[in-house]
MITI-831124 format. One record per residue (C-alpha): residue number from 0; residue in three letters; x, y, z. Coordinates in nm, 4 decimals. Last residue first. Example, Ala and Ser with C-alpha at 12.3 -4.5 7.8 and 13.67 -1.06 7.14 Angstrom:
// residues 2
+-----+------+----------+----------+----------+
! pos ! code !        x !        y !        z !
+-----+------+----------+----------+----------+
!   1 !  SER !   1.3670 !  -0.1060 !   0.7140 !
!   0 !  ALA !   1.2300 !  -0.4500 !   0.7800 !
+-----+------+----------+----------+----------+
//
This chain:
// residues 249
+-----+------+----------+----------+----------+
! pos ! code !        x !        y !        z !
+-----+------+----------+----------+----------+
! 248 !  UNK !  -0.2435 !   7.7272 !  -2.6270 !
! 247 !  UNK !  -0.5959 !   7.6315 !  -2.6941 !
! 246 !  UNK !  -0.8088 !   7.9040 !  -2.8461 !
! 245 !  UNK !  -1.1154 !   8.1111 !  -2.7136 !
! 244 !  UNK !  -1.2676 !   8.3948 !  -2.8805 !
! 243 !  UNK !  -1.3616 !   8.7550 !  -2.7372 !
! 242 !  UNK !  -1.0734 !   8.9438 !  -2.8674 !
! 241 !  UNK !  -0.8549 !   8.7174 !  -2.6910 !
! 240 !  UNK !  -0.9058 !   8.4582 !  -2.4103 !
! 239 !  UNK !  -0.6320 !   8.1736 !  -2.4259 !
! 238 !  UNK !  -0.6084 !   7.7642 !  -2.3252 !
! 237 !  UNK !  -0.4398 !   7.5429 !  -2.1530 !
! 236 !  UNK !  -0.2828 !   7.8260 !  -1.9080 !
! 235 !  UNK !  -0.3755 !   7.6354 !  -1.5571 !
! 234 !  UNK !  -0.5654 !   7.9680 !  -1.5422 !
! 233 !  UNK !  -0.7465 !   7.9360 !  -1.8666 !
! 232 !  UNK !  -0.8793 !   7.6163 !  -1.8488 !
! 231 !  UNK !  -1.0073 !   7.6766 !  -1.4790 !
! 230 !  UNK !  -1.1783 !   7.9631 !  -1.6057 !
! 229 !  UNK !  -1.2910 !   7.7513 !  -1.8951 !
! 228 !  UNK !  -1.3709 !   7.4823 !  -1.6375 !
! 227 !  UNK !  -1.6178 !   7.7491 !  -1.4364 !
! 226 !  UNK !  -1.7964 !   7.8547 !  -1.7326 !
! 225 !  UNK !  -1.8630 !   7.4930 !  -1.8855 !
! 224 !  UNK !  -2.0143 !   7.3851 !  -1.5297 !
! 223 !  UNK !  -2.1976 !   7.7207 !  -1.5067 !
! 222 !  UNK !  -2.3593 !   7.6666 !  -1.8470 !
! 221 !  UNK !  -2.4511 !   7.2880 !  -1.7412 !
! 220 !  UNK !  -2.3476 !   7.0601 !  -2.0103 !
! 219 !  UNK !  -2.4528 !   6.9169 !  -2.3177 !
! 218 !  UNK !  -2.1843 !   7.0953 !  -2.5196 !
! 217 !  UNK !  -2.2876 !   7.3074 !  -2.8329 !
! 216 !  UNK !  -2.4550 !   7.6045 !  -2.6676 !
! 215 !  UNK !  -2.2157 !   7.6337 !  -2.4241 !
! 214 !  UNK !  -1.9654 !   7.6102 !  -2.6440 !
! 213 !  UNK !  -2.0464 !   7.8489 !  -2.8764 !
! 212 !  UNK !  -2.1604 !   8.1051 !  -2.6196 !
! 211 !  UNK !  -1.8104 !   8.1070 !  -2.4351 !
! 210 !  UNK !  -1.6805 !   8.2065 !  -2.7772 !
! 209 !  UNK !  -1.4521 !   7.9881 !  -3.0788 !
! 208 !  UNK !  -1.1071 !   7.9154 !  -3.2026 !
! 207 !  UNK !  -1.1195 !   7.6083 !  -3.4212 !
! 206 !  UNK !  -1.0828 !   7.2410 !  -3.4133 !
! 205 !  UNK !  -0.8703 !   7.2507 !  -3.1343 !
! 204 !  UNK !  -1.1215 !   7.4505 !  -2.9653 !
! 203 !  UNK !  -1.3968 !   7.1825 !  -2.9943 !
! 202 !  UNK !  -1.1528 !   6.8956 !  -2.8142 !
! 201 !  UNK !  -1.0403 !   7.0956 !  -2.5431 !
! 200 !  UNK !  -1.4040 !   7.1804 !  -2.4189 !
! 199 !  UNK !  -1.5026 !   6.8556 !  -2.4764 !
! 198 !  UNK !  -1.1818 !   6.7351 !  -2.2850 !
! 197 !  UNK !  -1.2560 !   6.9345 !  -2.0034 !
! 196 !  UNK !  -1.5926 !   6.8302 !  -1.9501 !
! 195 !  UNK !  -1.5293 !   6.4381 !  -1.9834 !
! 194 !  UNK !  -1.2117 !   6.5475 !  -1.7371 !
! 193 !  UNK !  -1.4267 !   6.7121 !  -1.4732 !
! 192 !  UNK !  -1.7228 !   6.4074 !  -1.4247 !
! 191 !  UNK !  -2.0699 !   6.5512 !  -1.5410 !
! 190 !  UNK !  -2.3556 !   6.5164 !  -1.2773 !
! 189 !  UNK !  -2.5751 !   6.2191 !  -1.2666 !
! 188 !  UNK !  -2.3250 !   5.9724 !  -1.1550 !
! 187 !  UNK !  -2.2015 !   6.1949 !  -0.8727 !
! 186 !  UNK !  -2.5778 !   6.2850 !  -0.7608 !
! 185 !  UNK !  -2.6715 !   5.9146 !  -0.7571 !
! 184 !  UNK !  -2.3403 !   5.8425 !  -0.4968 !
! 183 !  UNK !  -2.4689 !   6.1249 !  -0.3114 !
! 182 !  UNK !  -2.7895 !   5.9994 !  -0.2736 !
! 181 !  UNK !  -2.7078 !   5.6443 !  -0.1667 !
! 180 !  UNK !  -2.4213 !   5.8045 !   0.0912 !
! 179 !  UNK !  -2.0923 !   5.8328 !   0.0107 !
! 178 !  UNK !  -2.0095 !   6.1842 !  -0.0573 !
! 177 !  UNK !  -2.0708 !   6.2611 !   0.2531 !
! 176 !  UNK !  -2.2085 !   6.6481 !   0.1483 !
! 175 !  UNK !  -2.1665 !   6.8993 !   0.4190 !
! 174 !  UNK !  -2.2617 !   7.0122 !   0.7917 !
! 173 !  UNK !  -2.2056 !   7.3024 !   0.9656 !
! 172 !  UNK !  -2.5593 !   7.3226 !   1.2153 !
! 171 !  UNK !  -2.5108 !   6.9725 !   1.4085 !
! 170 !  UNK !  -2.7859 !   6.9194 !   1.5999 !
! 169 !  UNK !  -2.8389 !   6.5804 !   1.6345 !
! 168 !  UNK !  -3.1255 !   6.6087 !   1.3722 !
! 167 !  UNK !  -2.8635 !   6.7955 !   1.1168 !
! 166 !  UNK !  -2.6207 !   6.5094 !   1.1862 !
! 165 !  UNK !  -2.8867 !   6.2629 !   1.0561 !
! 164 !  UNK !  -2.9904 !   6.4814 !   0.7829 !
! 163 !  UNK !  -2.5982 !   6.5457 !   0.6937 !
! 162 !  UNK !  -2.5627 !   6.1346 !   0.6518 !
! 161 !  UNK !  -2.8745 !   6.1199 !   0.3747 !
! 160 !  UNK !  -2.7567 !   6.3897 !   0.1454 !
! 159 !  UNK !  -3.0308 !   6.6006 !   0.0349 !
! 158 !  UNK !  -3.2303 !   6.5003 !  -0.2979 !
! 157 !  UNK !  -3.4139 !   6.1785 !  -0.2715 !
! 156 !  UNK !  -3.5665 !   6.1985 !   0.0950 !
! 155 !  UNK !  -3.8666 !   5.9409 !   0.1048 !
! 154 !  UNK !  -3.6843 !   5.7580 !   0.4131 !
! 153 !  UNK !  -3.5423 !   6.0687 !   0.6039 !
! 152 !  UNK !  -3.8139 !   6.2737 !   0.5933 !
! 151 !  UNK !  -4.0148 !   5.9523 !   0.7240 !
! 150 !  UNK !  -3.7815 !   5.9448 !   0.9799 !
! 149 !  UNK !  -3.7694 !   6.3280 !   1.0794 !
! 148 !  UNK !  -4.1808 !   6.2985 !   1.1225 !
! 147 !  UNK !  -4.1976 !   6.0620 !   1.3211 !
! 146 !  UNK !  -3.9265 !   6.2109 !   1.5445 !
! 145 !  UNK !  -4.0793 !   6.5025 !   1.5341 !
! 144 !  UNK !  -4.4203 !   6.4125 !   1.6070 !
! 143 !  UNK !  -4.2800 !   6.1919 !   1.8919 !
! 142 !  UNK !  -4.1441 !   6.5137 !   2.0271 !
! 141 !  UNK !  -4.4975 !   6.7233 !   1.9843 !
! 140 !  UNK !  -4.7196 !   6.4158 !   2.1781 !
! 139 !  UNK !  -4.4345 !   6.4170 !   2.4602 !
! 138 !  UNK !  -4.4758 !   6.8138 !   2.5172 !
! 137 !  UNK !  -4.8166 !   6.7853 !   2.4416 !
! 136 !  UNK !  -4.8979 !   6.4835 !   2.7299 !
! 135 !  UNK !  -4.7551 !   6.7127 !   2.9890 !
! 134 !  UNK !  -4.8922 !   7.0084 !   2.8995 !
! 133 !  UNK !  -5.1663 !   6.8994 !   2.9677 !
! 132 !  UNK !  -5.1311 !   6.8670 !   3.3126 !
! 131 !  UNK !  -5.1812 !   6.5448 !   3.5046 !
! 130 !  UNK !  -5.3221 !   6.6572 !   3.8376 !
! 129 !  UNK !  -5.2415 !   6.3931 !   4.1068 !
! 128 !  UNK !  -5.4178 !   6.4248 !   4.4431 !
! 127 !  UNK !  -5.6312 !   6.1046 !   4.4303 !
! 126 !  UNK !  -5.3183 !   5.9351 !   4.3353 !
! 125 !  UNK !  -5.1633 !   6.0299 !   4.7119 !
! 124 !  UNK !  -4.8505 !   6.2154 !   4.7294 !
! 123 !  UNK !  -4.5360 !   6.1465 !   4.7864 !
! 122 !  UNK !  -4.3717 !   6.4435 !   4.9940 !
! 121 !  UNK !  -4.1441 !   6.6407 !   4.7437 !
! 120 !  UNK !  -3.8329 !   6.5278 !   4.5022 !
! 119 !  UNK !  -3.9477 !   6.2062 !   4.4663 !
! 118 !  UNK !  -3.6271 !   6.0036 !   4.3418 !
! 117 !  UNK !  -3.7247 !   5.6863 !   4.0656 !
! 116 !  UNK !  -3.4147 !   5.5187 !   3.9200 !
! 115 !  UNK !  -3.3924 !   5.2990 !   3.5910 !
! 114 !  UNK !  -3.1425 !   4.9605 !   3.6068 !
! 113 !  UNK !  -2.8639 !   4.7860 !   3.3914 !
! 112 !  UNK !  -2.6654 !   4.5857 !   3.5892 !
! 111 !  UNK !  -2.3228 !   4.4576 !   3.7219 !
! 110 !  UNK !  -2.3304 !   4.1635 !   3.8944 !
! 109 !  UNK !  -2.4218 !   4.1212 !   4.3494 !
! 108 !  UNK !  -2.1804 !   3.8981 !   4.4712 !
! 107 !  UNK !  -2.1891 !   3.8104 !   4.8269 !
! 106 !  UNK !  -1.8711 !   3.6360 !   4.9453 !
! 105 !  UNK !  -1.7731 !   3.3217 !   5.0947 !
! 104 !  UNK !  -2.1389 !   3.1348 !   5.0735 !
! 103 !  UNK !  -2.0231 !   2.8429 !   4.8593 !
! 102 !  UNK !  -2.2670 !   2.9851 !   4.5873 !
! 101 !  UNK !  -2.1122 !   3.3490 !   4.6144 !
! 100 !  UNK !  -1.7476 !   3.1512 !   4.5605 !
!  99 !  UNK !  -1.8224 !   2.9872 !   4.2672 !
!  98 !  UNK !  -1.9588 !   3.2732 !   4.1237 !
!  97 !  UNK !  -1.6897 !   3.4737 !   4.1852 !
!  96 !  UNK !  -1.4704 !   3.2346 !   4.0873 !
!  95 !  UNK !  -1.7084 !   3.1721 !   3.7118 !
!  94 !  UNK !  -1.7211 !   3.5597 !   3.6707 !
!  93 !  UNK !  -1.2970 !   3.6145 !   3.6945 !
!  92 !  UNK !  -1.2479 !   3.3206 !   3.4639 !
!  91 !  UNK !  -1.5023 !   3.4420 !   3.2066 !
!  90 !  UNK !  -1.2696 !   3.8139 !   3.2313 !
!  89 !  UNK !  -0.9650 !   3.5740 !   3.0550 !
!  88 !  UNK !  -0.6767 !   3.6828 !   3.2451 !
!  87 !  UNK !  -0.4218 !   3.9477 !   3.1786 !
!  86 !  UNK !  -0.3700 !   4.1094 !   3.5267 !
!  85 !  UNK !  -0.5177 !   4.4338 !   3.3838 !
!  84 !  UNK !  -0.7365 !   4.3369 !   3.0797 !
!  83 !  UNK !  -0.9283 !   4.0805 !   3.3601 !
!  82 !  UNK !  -0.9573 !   4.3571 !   3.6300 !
!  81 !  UNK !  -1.0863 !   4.6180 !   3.3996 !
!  80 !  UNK !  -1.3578 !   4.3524 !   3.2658 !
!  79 !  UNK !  -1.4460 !   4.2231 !   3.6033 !
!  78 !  UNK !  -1.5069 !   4.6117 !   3.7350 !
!  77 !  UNK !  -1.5685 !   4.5772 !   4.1325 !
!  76 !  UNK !  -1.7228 !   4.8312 !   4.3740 !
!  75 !  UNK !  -1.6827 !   4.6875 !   4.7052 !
!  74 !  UNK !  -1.9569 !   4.5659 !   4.9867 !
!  73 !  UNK !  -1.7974 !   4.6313 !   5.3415 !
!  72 !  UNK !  -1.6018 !   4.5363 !   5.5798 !
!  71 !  UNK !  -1.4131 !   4.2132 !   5.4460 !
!  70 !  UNK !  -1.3413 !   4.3775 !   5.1290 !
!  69 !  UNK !  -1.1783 !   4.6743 !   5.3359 !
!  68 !  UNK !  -0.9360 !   4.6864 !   5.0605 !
!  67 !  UNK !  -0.9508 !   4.5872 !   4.6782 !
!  66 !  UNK !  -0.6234 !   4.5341 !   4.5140 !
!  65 !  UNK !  -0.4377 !   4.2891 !   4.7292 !
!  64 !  UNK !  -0.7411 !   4.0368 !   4.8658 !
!  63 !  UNK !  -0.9489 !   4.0810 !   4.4970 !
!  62 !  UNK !  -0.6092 !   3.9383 !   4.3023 !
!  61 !  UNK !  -0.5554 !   3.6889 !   4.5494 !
!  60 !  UNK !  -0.9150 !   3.5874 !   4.4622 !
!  59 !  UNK !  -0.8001 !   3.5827 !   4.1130 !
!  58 !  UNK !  -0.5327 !   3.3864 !   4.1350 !
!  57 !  UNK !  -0.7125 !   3.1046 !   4.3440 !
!  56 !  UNK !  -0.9637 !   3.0731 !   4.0839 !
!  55 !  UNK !  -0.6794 !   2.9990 !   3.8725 !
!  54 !  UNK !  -0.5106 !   2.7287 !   4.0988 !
!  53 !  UNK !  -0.8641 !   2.5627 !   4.1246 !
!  52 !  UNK !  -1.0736 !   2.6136 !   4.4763 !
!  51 !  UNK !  -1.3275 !   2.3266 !   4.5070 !
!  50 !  UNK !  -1.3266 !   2.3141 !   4.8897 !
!  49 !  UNK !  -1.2272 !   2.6360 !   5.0235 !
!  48 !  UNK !  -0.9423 !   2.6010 !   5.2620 !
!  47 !  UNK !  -0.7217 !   2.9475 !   5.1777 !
!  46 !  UNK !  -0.9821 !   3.1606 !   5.1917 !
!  45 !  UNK !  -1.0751 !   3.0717 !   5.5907 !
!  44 !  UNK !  -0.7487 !   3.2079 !   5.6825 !
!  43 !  UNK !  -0.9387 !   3.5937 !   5.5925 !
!  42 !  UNK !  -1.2480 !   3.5107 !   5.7988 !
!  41 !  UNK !  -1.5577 !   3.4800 !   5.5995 !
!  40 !  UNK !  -1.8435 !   3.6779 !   5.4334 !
!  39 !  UNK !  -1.6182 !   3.8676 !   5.1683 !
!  38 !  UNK !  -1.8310 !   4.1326 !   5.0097 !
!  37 !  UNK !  -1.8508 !   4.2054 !   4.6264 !
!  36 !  UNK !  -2.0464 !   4.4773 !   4.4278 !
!  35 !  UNK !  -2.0759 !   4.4709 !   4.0301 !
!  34 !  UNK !  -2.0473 !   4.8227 !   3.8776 !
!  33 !  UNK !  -2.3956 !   4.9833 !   3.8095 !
!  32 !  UNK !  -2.4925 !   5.1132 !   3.4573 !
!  31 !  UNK !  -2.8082 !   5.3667 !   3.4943 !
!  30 !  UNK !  -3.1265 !   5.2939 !   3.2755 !
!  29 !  UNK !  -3.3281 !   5.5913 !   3.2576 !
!  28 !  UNK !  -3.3563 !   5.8472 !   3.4853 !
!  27 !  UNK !  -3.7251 !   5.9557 !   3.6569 !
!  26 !  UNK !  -3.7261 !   6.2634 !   3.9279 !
!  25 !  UNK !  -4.0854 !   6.1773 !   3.9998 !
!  24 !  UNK !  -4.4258 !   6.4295 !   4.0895 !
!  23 !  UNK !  -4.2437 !   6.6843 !   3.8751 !
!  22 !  UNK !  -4.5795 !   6.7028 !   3.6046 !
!  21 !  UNK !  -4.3252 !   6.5916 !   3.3073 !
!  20 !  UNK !  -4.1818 !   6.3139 !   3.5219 !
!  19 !  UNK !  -4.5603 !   6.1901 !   3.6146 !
!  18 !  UNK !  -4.5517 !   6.1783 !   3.2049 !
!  17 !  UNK !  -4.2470 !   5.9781 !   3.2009 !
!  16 !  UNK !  -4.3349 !   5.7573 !   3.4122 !
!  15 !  UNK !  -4.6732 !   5.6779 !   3.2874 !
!  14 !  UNK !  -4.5014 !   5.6147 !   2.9417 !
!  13 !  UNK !  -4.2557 !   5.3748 !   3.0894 !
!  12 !  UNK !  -4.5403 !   5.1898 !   3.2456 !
!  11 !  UNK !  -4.7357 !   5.1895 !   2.9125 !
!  10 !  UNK !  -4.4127 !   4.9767 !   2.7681 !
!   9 !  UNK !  -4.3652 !   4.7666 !   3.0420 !
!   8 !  UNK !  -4.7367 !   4.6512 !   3.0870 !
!   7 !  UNK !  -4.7651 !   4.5991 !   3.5214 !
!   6 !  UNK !  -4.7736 !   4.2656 !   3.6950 !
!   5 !  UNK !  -4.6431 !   4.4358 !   4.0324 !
!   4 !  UNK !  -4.3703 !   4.2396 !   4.1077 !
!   3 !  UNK !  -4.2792 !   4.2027 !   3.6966 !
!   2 !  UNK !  -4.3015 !   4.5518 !   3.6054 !
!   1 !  UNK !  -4.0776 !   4.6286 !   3.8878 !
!   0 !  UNK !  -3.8279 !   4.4000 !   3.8057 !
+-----+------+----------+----------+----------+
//
């Protein structure tokens, strides 16, 4: 709305707001959610003769009269959603009366919306006063960098887990492996699956007893991959250690 009264580019208005945010000339906040507002403009017996009235917009205006006092008084905060999961009642039903009933002139309606706030915390002061710091232009300069700069991290990545780059931008420290993720999925394929490693293992010592070295050399698999099944080999008791040789059990 402002943009529009005052014919102004959206997108470099934003930016000017910010940056006269930066300097504390503004208090700026982005978009705000604000509850729909209703005020009943007639006498009360006056409800009950509306031309036009259907037996459902008549529920819900009984609805407003016993849930929402000092209606008559004063603008009330409304929630058509709440009100419509409450008393059951399709929430379209509950815009159309309330509709119908701002354009008869029985109540002022004012919907929900979206909308930024401006505060000045000091005395406004004249644009031939304003000093835009530097600062003020780095600050925003150095966080578009970084977000810039995390997305194309985050496109060319082909080695780190795509899900625990977006939780390490958010800030979260602690974070694993999804395990479902593009990269992941390639690193599972690529790597050896347990049972194709245990059963090579298994397979060359029931052949013959043999050393670590042996198999390492002979299997096509990481050394610390062969290592760490043997010791879960010989643990689960599958297979034995003596004298230096392997042997299944």
């Amino acid at each position: 709305m402002f943009c529009t009264t005052f014919k102004l580019p959206e997108r470099q208005t934003y930016s000017a707001l910010k940056i006269l945010s930066a300097c504390q000339y503004i208090d700026y906040i982005d978009e705000v959610d604000t509850l729909s507002r209703i005020m009943i403009l007639v006498e009360k017996r006056e409800l009950y003769n509306v031309e036009g009235m259907t037996p459902e917009m008549d529920n819900v205006l009984e609805l407003i009269l016993r849930n929402f006092a000092g209606v008559f008084s004063d603008y009330i905060f409304i929630d058509e959603p709440t009100i419509a999961y409450k008393h059951n009642i399709p929430v379209n039903k509950i815009y159309e009366t309330l509709l119908f009933l701002s354009r008869k002139h029985i109540i002022t309606y004012i919907p929900r919306k979206r909308t930024a706030y401006i505060f000045f915390p000091y005395s406004r002061m004249e644009p031939r006063h304003l000093t835009i710091h530097k600062e003020a232009y780095e600050v925003g300069k150095q966080r578009l960098e970084l977000r810039i700069n995390s997305m194309i991290d985050y496109v060319s990545n082909q080695t780190s887990c795509r899900e625990a780059k977006i939780l390490k931008y958010f800030g979260e420290e602690n974070t694993c492996n999804c395990g479902h993720c593009d990269i992941c999925v390639e690193r599972k394929k690529a790597s050896p699956s347990e049972k194709e490693l245990a059963d090579g293992i298994l397979y060359m010592l029931s052949l013959k007893s043999r050393t670590l070295k042996e198999i390492t050399d002979t299997l096509a698999f990481p050394a610390k991959d062969i290592a760490g099944m043997v010791r879960f080999l010989l643990k689960e008791g599958k297979i034995t250690y003596t004298d230096g040789l392997l042997s299944i059990k």
